[in-house]
C-alpha positions as CSV (number, residue, x, y, z in Angstrom):
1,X,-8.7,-30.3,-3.5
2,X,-11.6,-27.4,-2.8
3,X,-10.0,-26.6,0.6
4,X,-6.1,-26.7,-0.5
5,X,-7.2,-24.6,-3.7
6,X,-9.5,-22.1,-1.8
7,X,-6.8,-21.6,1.2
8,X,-4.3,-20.7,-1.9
9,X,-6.7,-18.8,-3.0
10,X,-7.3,-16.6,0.2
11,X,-3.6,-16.4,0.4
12,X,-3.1,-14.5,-2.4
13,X,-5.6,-12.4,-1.6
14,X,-4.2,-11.6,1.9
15,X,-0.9,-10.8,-0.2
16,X,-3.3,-8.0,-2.3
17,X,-4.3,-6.4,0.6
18,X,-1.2,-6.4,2.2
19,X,-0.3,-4.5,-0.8
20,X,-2.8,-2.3,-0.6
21,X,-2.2,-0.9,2.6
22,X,1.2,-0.4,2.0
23,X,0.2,1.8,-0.7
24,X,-2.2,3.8,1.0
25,X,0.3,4.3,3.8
26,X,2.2,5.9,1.3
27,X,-0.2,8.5,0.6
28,X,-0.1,12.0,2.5
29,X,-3.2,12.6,4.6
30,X,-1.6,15.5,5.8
31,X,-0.3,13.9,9.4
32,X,3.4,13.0,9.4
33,X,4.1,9.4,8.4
34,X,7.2,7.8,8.5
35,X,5.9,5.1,5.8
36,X,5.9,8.2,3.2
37,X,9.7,8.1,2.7
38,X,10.8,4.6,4.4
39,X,10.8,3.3,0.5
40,X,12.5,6.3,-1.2
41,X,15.7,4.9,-2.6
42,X,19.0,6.7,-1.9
43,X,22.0,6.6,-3.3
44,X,24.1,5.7,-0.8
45,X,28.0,4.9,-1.6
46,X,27.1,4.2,-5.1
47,X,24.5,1.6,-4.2
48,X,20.8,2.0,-4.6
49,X,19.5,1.8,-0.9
50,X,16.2,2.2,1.1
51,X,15.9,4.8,3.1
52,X,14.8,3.0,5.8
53,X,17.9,0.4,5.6
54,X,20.4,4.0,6.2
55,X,18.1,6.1,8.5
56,X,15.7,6.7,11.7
57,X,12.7,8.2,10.6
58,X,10.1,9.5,13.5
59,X,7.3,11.9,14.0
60,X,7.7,13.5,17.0
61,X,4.5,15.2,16.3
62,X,1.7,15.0,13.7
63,X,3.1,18.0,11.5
64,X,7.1,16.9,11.3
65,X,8.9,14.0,10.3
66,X,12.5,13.7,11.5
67,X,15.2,11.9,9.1
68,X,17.8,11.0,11.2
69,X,21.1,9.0,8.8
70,X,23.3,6.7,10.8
71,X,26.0,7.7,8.7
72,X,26.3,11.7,8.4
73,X,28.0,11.6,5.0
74,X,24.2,10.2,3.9
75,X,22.5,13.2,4.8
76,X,23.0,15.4,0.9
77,X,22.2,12.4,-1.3
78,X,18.6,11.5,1.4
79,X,18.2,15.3,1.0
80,X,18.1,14.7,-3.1
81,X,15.7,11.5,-2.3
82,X,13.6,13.2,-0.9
83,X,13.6,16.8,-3.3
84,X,13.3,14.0,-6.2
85,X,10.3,12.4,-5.0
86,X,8.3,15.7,-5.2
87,X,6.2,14.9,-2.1
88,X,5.2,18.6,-1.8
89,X,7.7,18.6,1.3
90,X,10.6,21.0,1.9
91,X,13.6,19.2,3.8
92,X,15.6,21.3,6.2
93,X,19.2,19.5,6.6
94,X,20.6,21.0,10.0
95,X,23.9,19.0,9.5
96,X,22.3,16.3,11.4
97,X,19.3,15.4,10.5
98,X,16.6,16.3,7.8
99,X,13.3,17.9,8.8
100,X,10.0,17.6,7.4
101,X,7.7,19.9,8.2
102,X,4.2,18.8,6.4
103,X,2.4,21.6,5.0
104,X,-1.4,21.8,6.1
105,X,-3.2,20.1,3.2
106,X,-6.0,22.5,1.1
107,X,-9.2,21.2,0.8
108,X,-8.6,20.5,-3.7
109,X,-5.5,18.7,-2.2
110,X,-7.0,16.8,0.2
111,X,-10.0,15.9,-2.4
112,X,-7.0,14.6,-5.0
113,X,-5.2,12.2,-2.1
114,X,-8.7,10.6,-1.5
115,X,-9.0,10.3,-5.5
116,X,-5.7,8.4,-5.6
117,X,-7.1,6.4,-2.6
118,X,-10.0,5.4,-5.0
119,X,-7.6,4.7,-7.7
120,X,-5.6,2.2,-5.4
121,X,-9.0,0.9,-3.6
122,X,-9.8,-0.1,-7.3
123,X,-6.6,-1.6,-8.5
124,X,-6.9,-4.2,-5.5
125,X,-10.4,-4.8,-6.0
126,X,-9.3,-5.8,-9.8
127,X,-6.5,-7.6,-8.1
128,X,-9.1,-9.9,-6.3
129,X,-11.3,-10.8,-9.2
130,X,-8.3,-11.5,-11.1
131,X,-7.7,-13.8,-8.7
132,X,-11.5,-14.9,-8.4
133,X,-11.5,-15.9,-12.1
134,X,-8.3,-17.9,-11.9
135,X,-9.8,-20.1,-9.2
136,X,-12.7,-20.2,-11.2
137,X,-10.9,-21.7,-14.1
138,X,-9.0,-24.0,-11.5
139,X,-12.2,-25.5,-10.5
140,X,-13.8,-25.3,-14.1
141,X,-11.2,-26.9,-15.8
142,X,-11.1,-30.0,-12.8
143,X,-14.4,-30.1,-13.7
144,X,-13.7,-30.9,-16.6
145,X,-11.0,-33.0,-15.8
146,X,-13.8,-35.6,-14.1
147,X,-11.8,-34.5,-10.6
148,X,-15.1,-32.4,-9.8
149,X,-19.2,-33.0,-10.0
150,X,-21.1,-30.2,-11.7
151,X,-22.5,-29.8,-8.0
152,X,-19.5,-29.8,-6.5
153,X,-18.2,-27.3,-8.9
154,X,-21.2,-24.6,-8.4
155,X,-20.1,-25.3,-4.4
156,X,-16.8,-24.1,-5.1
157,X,-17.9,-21.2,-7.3
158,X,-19.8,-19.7,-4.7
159,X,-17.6,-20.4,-2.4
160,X,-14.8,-18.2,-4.3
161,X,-17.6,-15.6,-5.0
162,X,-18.2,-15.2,-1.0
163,X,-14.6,-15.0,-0.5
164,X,-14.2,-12.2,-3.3
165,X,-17.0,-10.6,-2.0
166,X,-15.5,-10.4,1.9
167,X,-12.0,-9.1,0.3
168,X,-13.8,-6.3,-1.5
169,X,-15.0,-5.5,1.4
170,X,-12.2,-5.1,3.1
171,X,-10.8,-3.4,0.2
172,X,-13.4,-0.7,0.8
173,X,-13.2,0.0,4.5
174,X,-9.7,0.6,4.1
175,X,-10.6,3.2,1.9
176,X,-13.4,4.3,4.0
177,X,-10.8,4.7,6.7
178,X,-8.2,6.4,4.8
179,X,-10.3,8.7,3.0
180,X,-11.9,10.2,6.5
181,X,-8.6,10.7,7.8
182,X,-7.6,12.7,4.9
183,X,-10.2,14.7,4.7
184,X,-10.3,15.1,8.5
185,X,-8.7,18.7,8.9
């Protein structure tokens, strides 16, 4: 019952990391990435689409993304996705494709992406002790149930506890990461 419950447990944390990195791949560290507008929604025919489901999107180099539709007649409503978003980016439609050129990011700007970092680096840690004290309260409440010893219940808790502990760690070398290559000019 400890292993199945602990191997749930470490699933859903997996899943809150996973999360996490998407988001920070989202962020702008001032190098072209593709993952910045894959997940802008464009309406395409009437229907609420992904960007990524309509287009290519490359970096041929570390300053330009490249938004190349599929379907021509897509290029004016991904040129409004994109203007919508307000990612600081100015799209140049050649009739084509759309062109990204990223902007060199200022030092203030740079010093806000890595405080949005910090703001996602903290939601996931949250994420992880939310998930810490619900397996907690699994193992409490089998405790009390008789399914558990009082010995075998402190196992468990510091079991969780190590495992919460080696997420947040991940957690913060993600950040680590992501905040030097921001900041990295």
């Amino acid at each position: 019952m400890i292993e199945a419950t602990m191997q749930n447990l470490q699933q859903q944390m997996d899943k809150s990391i996973a999360s996490f990195k998407e988001a920070m791949s989202k962020l702008r560290t001032g190098r072209a990435n593709p993952g910045m507008v894959e997940t802008l929604t464009v309406n395409y025919y009437g229907t609420p689409t992904l960007m990524s489901q309509i287009a290519n999107i490359s970096a041929p180099d570390a300053r330009t993304l490249i938004v190349q539709p599929w379907d021509a007649g897509a290029l004016d409503e991904i040129e409004k996705a994109i203007q919508k978003a307000e990612l600081g980016i100015t799209p140049q439609n050649d009739g084509k494709m759309i062109r990204l050129p990223m902007p060199p990011l200022t030092e203030d700007s740079r010093k806000e992406v890595v405080k949005q970092a910090g703001n996602l680096a903290e939601e996931a840690r949250i994420a992880v002790r939310n998930i810490r004290r619900n397996g907690i309260d699994i193992f409490k409440k089998a405790q009390k149930d008789k399914e558990l010893t009082e010995d075998d219940l402190k196992k468990a808790q510091e079991k969780v506890q190590k495992l919460t502990d080696d997420f947040t760690k991940k957690v913060d070398e993600i950040l680590d990461q992501k905040s030097s290559d921001i900041m990295k000019v």
